[in-house]
N, C-alpha and C positions, 0 to 999 in steps of 0.2 A: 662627306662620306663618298668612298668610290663607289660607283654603279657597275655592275657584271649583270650582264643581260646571258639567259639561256636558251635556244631557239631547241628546243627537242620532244621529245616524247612524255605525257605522263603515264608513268606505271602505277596501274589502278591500287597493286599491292604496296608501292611507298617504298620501298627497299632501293629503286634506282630512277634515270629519267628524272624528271624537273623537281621532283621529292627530295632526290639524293644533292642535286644541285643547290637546292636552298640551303639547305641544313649545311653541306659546306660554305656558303659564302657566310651563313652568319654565324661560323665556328671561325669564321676569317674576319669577320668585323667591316663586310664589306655590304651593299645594298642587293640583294637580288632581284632582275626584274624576269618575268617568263613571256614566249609567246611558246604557243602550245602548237608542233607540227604533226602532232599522233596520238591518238591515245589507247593504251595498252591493257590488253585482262587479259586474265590470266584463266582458264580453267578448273573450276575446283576439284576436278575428278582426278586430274594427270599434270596439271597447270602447264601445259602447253599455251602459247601465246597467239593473241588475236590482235590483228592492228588494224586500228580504222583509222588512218587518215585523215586532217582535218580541210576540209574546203578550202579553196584558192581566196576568195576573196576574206575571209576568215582569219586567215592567217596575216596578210596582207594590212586588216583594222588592227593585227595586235602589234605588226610593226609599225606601223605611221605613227600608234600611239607612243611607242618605246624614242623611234630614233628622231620623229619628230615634236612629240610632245615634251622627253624628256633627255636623253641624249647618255651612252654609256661611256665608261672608260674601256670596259672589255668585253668580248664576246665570246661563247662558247654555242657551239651547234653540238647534237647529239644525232638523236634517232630523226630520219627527216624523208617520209615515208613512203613519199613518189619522186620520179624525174621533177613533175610541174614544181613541185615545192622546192627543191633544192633551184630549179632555174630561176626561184622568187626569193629565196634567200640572199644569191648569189648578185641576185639586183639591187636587193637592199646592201648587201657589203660593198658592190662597187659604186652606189650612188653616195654613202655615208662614211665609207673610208676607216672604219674603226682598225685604228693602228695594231692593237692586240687581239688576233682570230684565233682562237682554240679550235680547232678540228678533232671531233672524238668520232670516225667516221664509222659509226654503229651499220654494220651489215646483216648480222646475225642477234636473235637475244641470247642473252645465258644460259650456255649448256648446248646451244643446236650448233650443227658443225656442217650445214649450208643455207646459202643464202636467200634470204627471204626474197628477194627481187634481184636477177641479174643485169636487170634495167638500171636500178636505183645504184648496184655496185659500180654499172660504168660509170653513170652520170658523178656519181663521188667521187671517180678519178678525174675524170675528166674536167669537174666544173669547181670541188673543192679544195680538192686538192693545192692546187695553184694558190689555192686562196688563203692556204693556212700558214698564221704566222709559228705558231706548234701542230703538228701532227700527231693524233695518238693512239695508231693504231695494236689491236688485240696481235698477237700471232695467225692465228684464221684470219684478220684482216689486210694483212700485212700480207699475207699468201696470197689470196685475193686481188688487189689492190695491184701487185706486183708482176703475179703470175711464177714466183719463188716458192717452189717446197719447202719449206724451213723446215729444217731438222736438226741444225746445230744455232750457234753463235754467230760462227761466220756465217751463214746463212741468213741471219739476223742481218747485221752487219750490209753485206749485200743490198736485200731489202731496203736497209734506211738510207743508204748509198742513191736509191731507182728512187725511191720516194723523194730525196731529194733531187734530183734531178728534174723530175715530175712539175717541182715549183713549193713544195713545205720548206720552207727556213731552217725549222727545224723539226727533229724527227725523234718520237722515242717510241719503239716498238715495247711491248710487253708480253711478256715471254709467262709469266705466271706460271700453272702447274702443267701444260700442254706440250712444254720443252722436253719433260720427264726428268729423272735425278729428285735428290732432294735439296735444289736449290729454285728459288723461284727470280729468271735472271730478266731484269728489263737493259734493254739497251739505246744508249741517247746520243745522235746523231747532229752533232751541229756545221755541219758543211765542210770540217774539216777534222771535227776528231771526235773519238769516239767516248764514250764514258758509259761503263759497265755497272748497274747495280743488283746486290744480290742480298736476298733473304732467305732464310730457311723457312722449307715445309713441314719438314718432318720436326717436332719436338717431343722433349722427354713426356710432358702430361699427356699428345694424343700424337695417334699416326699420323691423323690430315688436319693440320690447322686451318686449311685454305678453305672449308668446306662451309664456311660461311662468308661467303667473297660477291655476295648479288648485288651489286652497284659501285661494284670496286671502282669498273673502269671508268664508271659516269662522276663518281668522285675524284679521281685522279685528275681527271681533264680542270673538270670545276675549280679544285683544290690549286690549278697551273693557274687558271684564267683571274683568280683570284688576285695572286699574288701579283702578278702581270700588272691588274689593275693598281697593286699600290705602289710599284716601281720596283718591286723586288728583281734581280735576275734573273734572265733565264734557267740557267743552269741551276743556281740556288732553289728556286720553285719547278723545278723538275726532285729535287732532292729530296725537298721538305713533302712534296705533295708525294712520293714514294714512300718516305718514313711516316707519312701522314696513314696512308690508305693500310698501310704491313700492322700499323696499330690498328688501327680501325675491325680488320678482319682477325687480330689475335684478340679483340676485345667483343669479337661479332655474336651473336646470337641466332639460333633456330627459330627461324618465322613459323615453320609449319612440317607438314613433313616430307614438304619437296626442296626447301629452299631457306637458305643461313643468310642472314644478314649481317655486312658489317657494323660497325659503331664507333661516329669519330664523337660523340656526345661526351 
């Protein structure tokens, strides 16, 4: 069985972060392993988000156990909640070499539209970027990351154009409901050409489909790292983990009364 390791956040609520991770790799048939860089609550009054960081050395015992005790086919990083942790990630990718590096370079949580750390956004350019064999940034992140207003496509486009450059292989920006219209467009950047995919928001049963979308992105990423892991292609496991996630959030359910979950179960 292939191994997919996930280096990111756990979400105390389960909807995204190492929750959402697992339940995609064993909807893929692949093994999940976790080392845990944050851990996440949520507010019950406003569910605003709190992130505490997990310790340096901490993190450090969950990798030695992962890449030396047992060894993966793929990796995926998420939420990765200081400079120090990403500079310790970034040690274990270059001492261990794992061929497939998913980048889901989480700046913000769901729904907030600035950045939790302007520290942590440079260091993700700066230090993971380079290091990603996929790149999967949000739109906010892709802004971010780039310093690109996006407002259109080509804008889009732009973006995954710098990101590559940057050092990601490959790049698929995700455009979701933040683009506006009622098209929800991601766009996938492989060094040399582009490939546009598009779903609808708006449907005949409800205005907002999307409104249950809390670990869309953390599945998407997982959903790629997966298939990566079983030799699938690039391009194919950018598709599938697209068609994957569009179901998931038309299939999604009301956690509470802040926040919709999707459902690839």
């Amino acid at each position: 069985m292939k191994k997919v390791l996930s280096i990111a956040g756990s979400s105390t609520s389960g909807g995204a972060g190492l929750q959402a991770d697992l339940k995609t790799y064993a909807h893929f048939g692949v093994y999940g392993l976790t080392a845990i860089t944050t851990i996440v609550a949520q507010d019950p009054t406003d569910w605003s988000h709190r992130v505490f960081p997990i310790e340096l050395d901490v993190l450090r015992a969950q990798l030695d156990t992962i890449f030396g005790g047992v060894g993966v086919d793929a990796v995926k990083t998420g939420m990765l909640g200081s400079v120090e942790l990403i500079h310790l990630v970034a040690e274990y990718i270059d001492k261990f070499k794992p061929k497939m590096v998913v980048v889901d370079p989480v700046i913000a949580c769901k729904g907030a539209d600035r950045v939790m750390n302007t520290d942590v956004a440079n260091a993700l350019r700066e230090i993971m970027v380079p290091r990603a064999f996929v790149l999967t940034p949000n739109l906010l992140e892709a802004s971010i990351l780039t310093g690109i207003d996006i407002k259109s496509t080509d804008d889009m486009q732009s973006a995954a154009k710098a990101l590559h450059i940057m050092g990601a292989k490959h790049v698929v920006i995700k455009g979701g409901s933040r683009l506006g219209g009622s098209r929800a467009i991601d766009i996938y950047f492989d060094g040399k050409n582009f490939t546009r995919f598009e779903n609808d928001i708006i449907t005949p049963s409800q205005k907002l489909a999307f409104g249950n979308n809390h670990g869309a992105g953390c599945t998407f990423a997982a959903s790629i790292a997966a298939q990566l892991a079983k030799g699938i292609d690039v391009a194919m496991a950018i598709k599938n983990a697209n068609t994957l996630v569009n179901a998931g959030i038309r299939n999604g359910f009301k956690l509470n009364e802040f926040v919709g979950c999707l459902n690839i179960l």
